[in-house]
BATORKE-707973 format. One line per field, with one value per residue (C-alpha): x, y, z. Coordinates in steps of 0.5 Angstrom, whole numbers, plus 2048, in hexadecimal, padded with zeros to 3 digits. Example, Ala and Ser with C-alpha at 12.3 -4.5 7.8 and 13.67 -1.06 7.14 Angstrom:
<pts>
u	[819 / 81B]
v	[7F7 / 7FE]
w	[810 / 80E]
</pts>
This chain:
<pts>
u	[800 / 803 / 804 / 7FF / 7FA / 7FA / 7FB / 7F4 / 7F2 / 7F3 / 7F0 / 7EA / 7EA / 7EB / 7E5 / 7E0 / 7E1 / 7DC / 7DC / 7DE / 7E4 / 7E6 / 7E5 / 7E9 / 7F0 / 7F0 / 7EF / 7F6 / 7FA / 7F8 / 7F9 / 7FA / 7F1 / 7F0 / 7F5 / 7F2 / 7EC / 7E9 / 7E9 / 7E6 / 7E0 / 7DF / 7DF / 7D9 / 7D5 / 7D5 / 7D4 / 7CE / 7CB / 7CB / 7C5 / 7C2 / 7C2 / 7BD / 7B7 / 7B7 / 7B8 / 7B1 / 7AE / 7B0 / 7AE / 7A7 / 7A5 / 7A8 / 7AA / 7A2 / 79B / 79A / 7A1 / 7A0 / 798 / 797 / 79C / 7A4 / 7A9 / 7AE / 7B4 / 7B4 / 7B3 / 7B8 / 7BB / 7BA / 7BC / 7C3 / 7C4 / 7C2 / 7C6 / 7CD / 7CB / 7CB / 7D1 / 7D4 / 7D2 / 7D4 / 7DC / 7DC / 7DB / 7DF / 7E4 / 7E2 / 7E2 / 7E9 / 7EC / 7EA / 7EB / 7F3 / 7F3 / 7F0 / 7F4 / 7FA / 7F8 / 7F6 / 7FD / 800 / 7FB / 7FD / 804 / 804 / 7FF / 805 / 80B / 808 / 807 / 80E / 80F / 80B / 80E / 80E / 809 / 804 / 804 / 803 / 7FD / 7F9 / 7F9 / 7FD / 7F6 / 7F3 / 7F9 / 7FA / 7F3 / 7F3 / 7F8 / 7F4 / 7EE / 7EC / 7EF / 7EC / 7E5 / 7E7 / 7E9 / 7E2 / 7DF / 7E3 / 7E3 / 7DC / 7D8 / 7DD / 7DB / 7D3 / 7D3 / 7D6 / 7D2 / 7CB / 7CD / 7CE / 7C7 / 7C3 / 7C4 / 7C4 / 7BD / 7BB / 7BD / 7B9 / 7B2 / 7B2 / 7B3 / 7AD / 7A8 / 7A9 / 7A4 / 7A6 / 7AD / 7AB / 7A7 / 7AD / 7B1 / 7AB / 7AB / 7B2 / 7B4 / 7B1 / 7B6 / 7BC / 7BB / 7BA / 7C1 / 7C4 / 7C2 / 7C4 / 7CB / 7CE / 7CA / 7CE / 7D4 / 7D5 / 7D2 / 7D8 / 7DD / 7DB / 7DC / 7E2 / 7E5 / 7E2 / 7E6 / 7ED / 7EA / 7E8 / 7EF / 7F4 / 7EF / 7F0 / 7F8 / 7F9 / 7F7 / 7FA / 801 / 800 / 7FE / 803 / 801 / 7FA / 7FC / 800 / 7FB / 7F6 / 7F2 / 7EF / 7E7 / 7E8 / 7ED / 7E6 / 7E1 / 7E7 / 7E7 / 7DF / 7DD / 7E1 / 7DD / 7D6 / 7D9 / 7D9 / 7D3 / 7CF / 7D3 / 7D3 / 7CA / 7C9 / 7CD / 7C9 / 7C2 / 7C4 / 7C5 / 7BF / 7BB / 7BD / 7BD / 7B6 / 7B3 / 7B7 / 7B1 / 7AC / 7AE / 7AE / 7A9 / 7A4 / 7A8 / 7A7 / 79F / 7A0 / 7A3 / 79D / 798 / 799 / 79B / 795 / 792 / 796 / 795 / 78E / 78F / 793 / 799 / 79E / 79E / 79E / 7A5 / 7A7 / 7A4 / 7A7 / 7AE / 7AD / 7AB / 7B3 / 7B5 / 7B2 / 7B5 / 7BC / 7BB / 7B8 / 7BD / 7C4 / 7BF / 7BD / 7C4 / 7C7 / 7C4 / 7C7 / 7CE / 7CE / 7D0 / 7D5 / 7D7 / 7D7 / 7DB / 7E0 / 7DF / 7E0 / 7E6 / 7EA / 7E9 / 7ED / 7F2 / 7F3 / 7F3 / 7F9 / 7FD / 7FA / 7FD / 803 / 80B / 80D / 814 / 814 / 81B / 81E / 820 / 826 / 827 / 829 / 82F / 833 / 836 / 83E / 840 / 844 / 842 / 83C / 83C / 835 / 832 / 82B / 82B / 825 / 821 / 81A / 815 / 80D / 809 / 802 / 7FE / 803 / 809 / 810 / 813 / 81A / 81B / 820 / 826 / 82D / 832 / 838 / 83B / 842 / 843 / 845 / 842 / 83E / 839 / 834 / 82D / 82A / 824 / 81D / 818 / 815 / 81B / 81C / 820 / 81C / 81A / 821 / 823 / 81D / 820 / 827 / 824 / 81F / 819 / 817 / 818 / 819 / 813 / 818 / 820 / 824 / 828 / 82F / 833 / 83A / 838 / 832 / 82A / 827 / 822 / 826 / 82A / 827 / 823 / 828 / 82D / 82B / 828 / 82F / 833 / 82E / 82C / 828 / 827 / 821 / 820 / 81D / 81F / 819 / 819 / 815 / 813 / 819 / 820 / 825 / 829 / 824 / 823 / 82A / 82A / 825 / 82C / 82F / 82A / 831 / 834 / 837 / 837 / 83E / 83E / 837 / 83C / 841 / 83E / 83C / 843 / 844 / 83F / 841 / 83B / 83E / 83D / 835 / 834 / 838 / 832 / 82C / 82A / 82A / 82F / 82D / 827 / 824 / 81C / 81C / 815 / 80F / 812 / 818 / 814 / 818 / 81E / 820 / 81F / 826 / 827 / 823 / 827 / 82E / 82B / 829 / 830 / 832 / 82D / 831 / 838 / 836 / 834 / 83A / 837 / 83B / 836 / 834 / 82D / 82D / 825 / 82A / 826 / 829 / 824 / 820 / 825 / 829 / 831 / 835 / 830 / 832 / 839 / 839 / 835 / 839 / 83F / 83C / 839 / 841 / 843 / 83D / 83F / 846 / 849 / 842 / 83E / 839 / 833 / 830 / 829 / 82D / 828 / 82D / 832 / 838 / 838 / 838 / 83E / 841 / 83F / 844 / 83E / 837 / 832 / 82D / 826 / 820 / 819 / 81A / 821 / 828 / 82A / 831 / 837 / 83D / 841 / 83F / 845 / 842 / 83B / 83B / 83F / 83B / 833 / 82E / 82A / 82F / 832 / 82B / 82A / 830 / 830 / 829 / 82C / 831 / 82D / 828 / 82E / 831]
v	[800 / 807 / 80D / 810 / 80A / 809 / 810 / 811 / 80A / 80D / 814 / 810 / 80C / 813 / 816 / 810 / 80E / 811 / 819 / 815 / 811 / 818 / 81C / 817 / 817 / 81F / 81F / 81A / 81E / 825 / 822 / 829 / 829 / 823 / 828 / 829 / 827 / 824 / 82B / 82E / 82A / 82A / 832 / 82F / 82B / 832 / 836 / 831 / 830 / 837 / 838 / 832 / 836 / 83C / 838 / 834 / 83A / 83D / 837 / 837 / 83F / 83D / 837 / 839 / 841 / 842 / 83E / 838 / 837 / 83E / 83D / 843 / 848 / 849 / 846 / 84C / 849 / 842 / 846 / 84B / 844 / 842 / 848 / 848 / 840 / 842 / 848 / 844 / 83F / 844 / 847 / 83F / 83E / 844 / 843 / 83C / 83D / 842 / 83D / 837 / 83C / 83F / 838 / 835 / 83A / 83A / 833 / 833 / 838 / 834 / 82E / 831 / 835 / 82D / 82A / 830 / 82F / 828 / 828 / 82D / 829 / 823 / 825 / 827 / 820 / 81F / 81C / 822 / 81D / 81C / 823 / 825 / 820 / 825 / 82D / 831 / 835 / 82E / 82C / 834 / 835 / 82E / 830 / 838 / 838 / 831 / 831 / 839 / 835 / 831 / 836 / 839 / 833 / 831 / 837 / 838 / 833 / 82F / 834 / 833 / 82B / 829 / 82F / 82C / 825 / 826 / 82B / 826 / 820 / 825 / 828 / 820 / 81F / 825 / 823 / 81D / 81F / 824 / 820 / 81A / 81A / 821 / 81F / 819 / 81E / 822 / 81C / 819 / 820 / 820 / 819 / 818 / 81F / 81B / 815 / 81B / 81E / 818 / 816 / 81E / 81D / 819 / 81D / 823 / 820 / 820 / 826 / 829 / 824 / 827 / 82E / 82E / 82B / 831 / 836 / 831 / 832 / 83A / 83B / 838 / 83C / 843 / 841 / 83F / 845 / 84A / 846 / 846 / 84D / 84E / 849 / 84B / 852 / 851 / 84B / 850 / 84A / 84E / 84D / 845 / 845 / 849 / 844 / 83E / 842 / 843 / 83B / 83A / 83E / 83D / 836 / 837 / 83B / 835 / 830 / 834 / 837 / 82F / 82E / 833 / 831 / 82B / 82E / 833 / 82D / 82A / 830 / 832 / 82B / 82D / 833 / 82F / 829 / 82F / 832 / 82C / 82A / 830 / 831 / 829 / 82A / 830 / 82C / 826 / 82A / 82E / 827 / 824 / 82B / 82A / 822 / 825 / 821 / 828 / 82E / 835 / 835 / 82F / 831 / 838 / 834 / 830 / 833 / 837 / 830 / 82F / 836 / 833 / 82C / 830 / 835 / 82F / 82B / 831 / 833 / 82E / 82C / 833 / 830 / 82A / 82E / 830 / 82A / 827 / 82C / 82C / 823 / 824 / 829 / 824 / 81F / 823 / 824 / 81E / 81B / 81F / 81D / 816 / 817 / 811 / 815 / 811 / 814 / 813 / 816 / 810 / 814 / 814 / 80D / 80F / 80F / 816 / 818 / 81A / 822 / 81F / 81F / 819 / 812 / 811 / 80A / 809 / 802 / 7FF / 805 / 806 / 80B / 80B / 812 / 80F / 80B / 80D / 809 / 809 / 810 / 80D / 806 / 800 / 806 / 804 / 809 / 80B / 812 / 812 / 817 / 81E / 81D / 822 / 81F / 822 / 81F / 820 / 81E / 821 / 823 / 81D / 819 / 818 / 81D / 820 / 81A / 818 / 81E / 81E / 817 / 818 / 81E / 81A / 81E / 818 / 810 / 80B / 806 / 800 / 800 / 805 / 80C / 80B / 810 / 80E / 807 / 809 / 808 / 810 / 80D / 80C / 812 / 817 / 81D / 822 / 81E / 81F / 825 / 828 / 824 / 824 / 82A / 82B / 832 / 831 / 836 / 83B / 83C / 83E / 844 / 846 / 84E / 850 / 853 / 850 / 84D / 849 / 846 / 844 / 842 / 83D / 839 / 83A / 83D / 83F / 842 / 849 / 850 / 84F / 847 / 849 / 84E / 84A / 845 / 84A / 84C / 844 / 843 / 84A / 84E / 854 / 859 / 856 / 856 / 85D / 860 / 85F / 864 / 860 / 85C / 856 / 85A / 85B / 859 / 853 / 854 / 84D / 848 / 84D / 851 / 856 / 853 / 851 / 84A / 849 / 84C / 847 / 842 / 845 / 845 / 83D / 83C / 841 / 83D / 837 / 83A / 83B / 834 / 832 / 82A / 824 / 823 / 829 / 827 / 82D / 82E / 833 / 839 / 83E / 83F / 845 / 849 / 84E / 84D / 851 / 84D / 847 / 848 / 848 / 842 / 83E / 840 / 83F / 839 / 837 / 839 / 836 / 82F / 82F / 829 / 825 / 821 / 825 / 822 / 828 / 827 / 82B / 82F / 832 / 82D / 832 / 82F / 828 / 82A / 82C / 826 / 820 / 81B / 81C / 816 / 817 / 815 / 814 / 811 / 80F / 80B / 80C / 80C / 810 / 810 / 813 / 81A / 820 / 81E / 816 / 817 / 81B / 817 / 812 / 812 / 813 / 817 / 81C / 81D / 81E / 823 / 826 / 828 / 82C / 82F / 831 / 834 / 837 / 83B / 83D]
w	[800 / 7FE / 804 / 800 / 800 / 808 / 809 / 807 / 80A / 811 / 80F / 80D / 814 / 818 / 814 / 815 / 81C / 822 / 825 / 82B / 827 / 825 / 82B / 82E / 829 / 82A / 831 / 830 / 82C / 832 / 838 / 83A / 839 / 83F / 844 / 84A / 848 / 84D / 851 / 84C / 84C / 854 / 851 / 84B / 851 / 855 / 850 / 84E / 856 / 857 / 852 / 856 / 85B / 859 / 858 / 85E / 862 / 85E / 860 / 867 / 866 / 864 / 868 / 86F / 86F / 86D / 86D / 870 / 874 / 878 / 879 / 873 / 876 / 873 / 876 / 875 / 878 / 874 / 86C / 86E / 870 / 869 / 865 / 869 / 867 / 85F / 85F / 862 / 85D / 857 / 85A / 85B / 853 / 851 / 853 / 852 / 84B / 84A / 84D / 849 / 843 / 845 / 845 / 83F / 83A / 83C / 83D / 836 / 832 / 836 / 833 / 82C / 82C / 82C / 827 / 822 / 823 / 823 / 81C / 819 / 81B / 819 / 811 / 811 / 812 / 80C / 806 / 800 / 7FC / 802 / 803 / 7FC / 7FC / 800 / 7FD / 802 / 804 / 806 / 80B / 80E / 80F / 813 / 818 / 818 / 817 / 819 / 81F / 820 / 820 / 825 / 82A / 829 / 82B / 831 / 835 / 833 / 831 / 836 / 83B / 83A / 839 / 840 / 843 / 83F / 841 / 849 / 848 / 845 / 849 / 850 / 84E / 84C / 854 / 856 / 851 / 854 / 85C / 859 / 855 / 851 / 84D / 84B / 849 / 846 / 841 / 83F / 83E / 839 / 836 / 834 / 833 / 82C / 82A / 82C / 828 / 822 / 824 / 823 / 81D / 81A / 81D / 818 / 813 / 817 / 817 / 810 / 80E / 812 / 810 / 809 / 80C / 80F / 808 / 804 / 809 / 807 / 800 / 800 / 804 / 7FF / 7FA / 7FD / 7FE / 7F7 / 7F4 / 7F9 / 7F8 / 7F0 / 7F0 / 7EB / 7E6 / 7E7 / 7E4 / 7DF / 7DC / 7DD / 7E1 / 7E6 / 7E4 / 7E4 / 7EA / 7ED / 7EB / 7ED / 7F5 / 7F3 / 7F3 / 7F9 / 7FD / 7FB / 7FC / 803 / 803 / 801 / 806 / 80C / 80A / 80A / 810 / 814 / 811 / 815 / 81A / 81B / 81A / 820 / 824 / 821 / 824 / 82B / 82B / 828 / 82E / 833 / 832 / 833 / 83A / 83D / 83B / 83D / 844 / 845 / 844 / 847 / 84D / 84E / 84E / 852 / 857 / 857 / 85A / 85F / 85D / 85C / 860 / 85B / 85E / 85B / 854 / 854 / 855 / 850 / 84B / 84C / 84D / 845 / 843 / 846 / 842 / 83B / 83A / 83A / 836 / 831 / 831 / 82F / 829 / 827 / 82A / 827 / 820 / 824 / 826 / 81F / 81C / 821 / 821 / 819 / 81A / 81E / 81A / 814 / 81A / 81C / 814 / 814 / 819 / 818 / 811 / 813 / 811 / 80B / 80C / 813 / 817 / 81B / 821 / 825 / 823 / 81D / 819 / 818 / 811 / 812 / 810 / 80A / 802 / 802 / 7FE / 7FB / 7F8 / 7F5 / 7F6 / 7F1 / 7F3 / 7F0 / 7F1 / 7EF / 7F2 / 7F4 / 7EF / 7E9 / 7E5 / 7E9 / 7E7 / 7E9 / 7E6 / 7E9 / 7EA / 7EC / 7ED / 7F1 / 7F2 / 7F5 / 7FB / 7F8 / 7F1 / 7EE / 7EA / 7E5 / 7E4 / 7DC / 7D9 / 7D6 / 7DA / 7DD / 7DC / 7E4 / 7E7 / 7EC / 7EF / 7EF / 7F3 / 7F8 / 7FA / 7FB / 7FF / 803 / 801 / 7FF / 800 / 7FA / 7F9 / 7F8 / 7FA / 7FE / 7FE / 802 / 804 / 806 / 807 / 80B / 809 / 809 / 80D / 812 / 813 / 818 / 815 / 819 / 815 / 80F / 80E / 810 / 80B / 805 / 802 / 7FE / 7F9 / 7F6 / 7EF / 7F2 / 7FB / 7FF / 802 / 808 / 80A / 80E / 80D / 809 / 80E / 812 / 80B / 80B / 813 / 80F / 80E / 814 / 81A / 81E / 818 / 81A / 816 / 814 / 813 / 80E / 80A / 80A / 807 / 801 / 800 / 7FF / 7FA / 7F6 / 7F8 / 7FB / 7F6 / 7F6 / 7FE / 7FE / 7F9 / 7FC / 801 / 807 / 806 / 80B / 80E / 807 / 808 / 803 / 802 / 802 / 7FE / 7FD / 7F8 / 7FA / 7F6 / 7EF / 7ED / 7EC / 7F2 / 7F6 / 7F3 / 7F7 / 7FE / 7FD / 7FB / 800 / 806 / 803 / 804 / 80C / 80C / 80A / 807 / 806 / 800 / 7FC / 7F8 / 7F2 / 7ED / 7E9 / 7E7 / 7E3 / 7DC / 7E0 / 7E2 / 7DF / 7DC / 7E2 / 7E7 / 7E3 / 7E4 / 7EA / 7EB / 7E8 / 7EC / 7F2 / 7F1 / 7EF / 7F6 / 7FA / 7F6 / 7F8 / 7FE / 7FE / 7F9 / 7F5 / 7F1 / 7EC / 7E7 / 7E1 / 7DE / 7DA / 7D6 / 7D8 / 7DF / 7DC / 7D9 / 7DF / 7E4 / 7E4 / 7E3 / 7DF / 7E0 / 7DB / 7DD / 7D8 / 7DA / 7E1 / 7E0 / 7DF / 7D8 / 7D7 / 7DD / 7DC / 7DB / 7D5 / 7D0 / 7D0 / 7CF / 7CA / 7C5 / 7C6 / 7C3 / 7C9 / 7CC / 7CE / 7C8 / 7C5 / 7CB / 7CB / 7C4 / 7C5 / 7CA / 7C7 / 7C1 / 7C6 / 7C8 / 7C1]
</pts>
C-alpha cells in the first residue's frame, strides 16, 4: 500500500469514528485540557447547585413564610431568612462560575496552543509529495481556523455542557422531591426531542464536515491569487481569477446554510417541545392542587425547576451546532497528525554524517508517485566523495526525482539511497540537514532582513561571518550595492529582490551552512548576464572540497563537471565525462547539439 493509500485510510477512520471517539483522540493530543480538571468541575457543581438553591428557598417562602404554616399571617424572620439563602446562593453561583470559567479558558488556549504546534511540526515531518497531495490553503486552514472553531466551542459551548448537564440532573432530583407526576410529565415532553436530535447529529456531523472542507478549500483559493497576484495581472485574468474565488465562497455558503438548516431544525422543536412541558406542567399541577397533592409553593418552585430544565435543554439544541462544527474540525485535526511520517526521523539512535565530502550510492532504487508509473527505474549508480556530477535530461527524464531522493525529500518506492555506506533513512535529520544542502532554482525567502535569511544557513551565523561568506563567494560588490547592505528588508517572497538576486542569498545561505554534500537545481535562464556571471562563479567557489550534484540547465556547466549522468524517461542512460559522451551517438549529444544551436 502507498503512503498516500494508507494516509487517506486513516484520514478516513478518524472522520467516520464516533464524536466521542474523537472528543477523546483530541483531548490526548491536549492534555494541558484535562489539567485541573477535577477542580474546575467541583466549581461546575457550585455554580449548578446554586441555582437550585433559588427556587427551593421560594417554595420554602410561599409554603412556610406565609398561608398555611404562619396561621395567614407572615412569617418576617424566615422570608428575610429566605432571601439572604437566595442572595448568597446568587453571589456563590456568580463567583463559582466565573472561576469555572476563568480555569477553563486558560486550560483551553494551553491545551489548543499545544495541539496547534503539535499540528505545524508534524506537517513538517510530512514528505513533500504528501504535502503536495493537499492544497497549502486546506493544511494552514487546518492548524488556523479549524482549531480556531475548537477554541470556540471548548471555552463556551464546553462551559455550558458541564453546567447544563449538573443543571438538569439537580433540577430532575428536585422535581422528583416535589412531585413525581410533575416530573415525569417533563421527561415525557422531552423524550421524543432527544430520539429527534439523535438522528440529526450524524446528518449535523456531515453538514459541518463539509463546511469545514470549504473554508480549506475557500483559503487556498484567496491564497493563491493573492500570492500569484503577479500572473493574474499580466494575464489580464482578474475576471476569472474573481469568478474562481466566487465559486468557493458560495460553495461555503451553501454547505454552511445546510449545515445551520439542520441545526434551526433541531433548535425549533426544542421551543415546540418547551412550550408543550411548560403548558403540561401548569395544567396537571393545578390538577394536582385542587386534589390537594402539591402545595402552591411547590408548583411555584417547580415551575422555576422546569424553566432550569427547559433552558439547557433548548440551548443545547443550539449547542449541538457548536459541537458538530467544533467535533468536525478536530476530525481534520486529527486527520492530519494521523497522517503517518513516511520520511520518519530515526532520532537520537540514528547515524551521524561525517564533515568531509560525501559518497553517494543508489542501489537499485525505483520511485512511483502514488497511482503512477515509476519515474525513476532500476537506478545503480555510485558518485565517489568529492566529484562534481551534472545530471541532463529533458523534462520528464527524472532528475527532479533523482535529487528529491538524494535530499530525502522523499524515500525511493524500492532499493536505497546510501551515503558514505549508511542508508539516509538511517541518518538522524539533524545530521542530514546539516550535511546535505539543497538550493533549489528559486530559494525561498521570508519577509524579513537579509540577514535573517542568511541565518537560515546557520542560525548563530554573526555579522561578520555572513559578510565573509559573500567575499568568499565574490558577491561583495552585490551586497556593497543594496541600500542596507544586510539590513536590507527582502520583502514577502523576497520581492524586493531580483531573480537573480535571490538566487545569490540561497548560494550565500548554502556557504554558512558549510555542506559536506552540496545538491544544486541551476537557474540562471531568468537572470541578467552580469548577475549570470556571478552565479557561476560563486557556484565554482561554493563546490570546491565537497562532492557537488548540480540538474545542468545550461549544457556550459555540464562541460565543467567531472561527471554527467544522463537520464531519460526515468532510467540512466548515459555516464561519463562532456568529452566522452559527446563523441558517442546518445541522448547527450543530440541534447548538446541543440543546445549549442539555441546558444548561437
Amino acid at each position: 500500500m502507498s503512503a498516500a493509500t494508507s494516509t487517506s485510510a486513516r484520514v478516513g477512520e478518524v472522520q467516520s469514528g464516533s464524536a466521542l471517539s474523537t472528543i477523546r483522540a483530541g483531548l490526548a493530543l491536549s492534555p494541558e485540557i484535562r489539567d485541573g480538571l477535577g477542580v474546575t468541575l467541583l466549581l461546575a457543581l457550585v455554580a449548578t447547585a446554586g441555582r437550585v438553591v433559588v427556587p427551593i428557598a421560594v417554595q420554602q417562602t410561599i409554603d412556610r413564610g406565609f398561608g398555611a404554616a404562619t396561621g395567614g399571617g407572615v412569617d418576617a424572620g424566615f422570608v428575610s431568612t429566605m432571601v439572604a439563602v437566595g442572595v448568597v446562593a446568587v453571589v456563590a453561583t456568580g463567583i463559582a462560575a466565573f472561576a469555572m470559567n476563568a480555569r477553563l479558558f486558560r486550560a483551553s488556549e494551553a491545551g489548543l496552543a499545544s495541539l496547534r504546534v503539535t499540528a505545524f511540526r508534524h506537517v513538517h515531518d510530512l514528505s513533500v509529495q504528501t504535502q503536495n497531495s493537499e492544497r497549502r490553503g486546506g493544511l494552514v486552514s487546518r492548524v488556523t481556523s479549524d482549531v480556531d472553531s475548537l477554541s470556540l466551542f471548548l471555552q463556551w459551548a464546553g462551559v455550558f455542557l458541564i453546567v447544563a448537564s449538573g443543571q438538569i440532573v439537580l433540577a430532575t432530583v428536585v422535581m422528583l422531591v416535589y412531585s413525581w407526576q410533575l416530573a415525569l410529565v417533563v421527561w415525557v415532553a422531552f423524550l421524543p426531542l432527544g430520539f429527534a436530535i439523535r438522528a440529526l447529529q450524524k446528518r449535523l456531523a456531515r453538514a459541518y464536515m463539509r463546511v469545514r472542507e470549504r473554508v480549506g478549500a475557500m483559503l487556498a483559493a484567496i491564497g493563491e491569487s493573492v500570492v500569484g497576484a503577479e500572473v493574474v495581472r499580466a494575464y489580464g485574468i482578474e475576471e476569472r481569477t474573481g469568478e474562481r474565488i466566487d465559486t468557493a465562497i458560495d460553495a461555503h455558503r451553501s454547505a454552511a446554510i445546510r449545515a445551520q438548516a439542520f441545526s434551526v431544525g433541531a433548535f425549533s422543536l426544542g421551543e415546540i417541545v418547551a412550550g408543550v412541558a411548560n403548558a403540561s406542567v401548569v395544567v396537571v399541577g393545578v390538577l394536582l392542587g385542587i386534589g390537594g397533592d402539591i402545595t402552591a409553593g411547590r408548583l411555584v418552585a417547580f415551575l422555576f425547576l422546569v424553566t432550569l430544565f427547559i433552558q439547557p435543554v433548548q440551548l443545547g439544541t443550539e449547542m449541538l451546532n457548536e459541537m458538530q462544527n467544533a467535533i468536525a474540525s478536530w476530525r481534520r485535526v486529527l486527520g492530519v497528525v494521523d497522517t503517518p511520517a513516511d520520511v520518519s526521523d530515526p532520532g537520537p539512535a540514528g547515524a551521524g554524517l561525517p564533515h568531509q565530502p560525501l559518497e553517494v550510492r543508489f542501489d537499485g532504487v525505483t520511485y512511483a508517485y502514488p497511482g503512477g508509473p515509476p519515474v525513476l527505474r532500476d537506478l545503480d549508480v555510485t558518485i565517489p566523495a568529492g566529484q562534481r556530477v551534472a545530471i541532463v535530461g529533458e523534462t520528464g527524464s527524472g532528475k527532479s526525482t533523482f535529487v528529491k531522493l538524494l535530499t530525502r525529500l522523499m524515500d525511493p518506492s524500492s532499493g536505497s539511497v546510501r551515503v558514505n555506506g549508511v542508508d539516509l533513512r538511517d541518518v538522524r535529520n539533524e545530521s542530514l540537514r546539516s550535511s546535505v544542502v539543497l538550493v533549489p532554482q528559486e530559494g525561498f525567502l521570508f519577509d524579513d532582513s537579509l540577514a535573517a535569511n542568511l541565518r537560515y544557513g546557520r542560525p548563530s551565523a554573526s555579522d561578520a561571518e555572513m559578510v565573509e561568506a559573500v567575499d568568499e563567494l565574490g558577491l561583495t560588490d552585490w551586497l556593497q550595492g543594496l541600500p542596507r547592505g544586510l539590513a536590507t528588508r527582502v520583502g514577502q517572497r523576497g520581492e524586493g529582490l531580483s531573480v537573480g538576486e535571490r538566487q545569490l542569498v540561497a548560494l550565500v545561505r548554502a556557504r554558512l551552512a558549510d555542506p559536506s554534500l552540496l545538491v544544486l537545481d541551476e537557474a540562471t535562464s531568468a537572470v541578467d548576464p552580469a548577475t549570470e556571471v556571478r552565479l557561476s562563479r560563486a557556484l565554482r567557489v561554493l563546490a570546491e572540497g565537497r562532492t557537488s550534484v548540480t540538474i545542468a540547465h545550461r549544457l556550459a556547466t555540464a562541460q565543467n563537471a567531472d561527471r554527467v549522468l544522463v537520464f531519460d524517461q526515468g532510467v540512466l542512460v548515459q555516464d561519463g565525462t562532456h568529452h566522452d559522451l559527446l563523441t558517442r551517438d546518445g541522448v547527450y549529444a543530440r541534447l548538446f547539439a541543440a543546445w549549442s544551436v539555441a546558444q548561437s
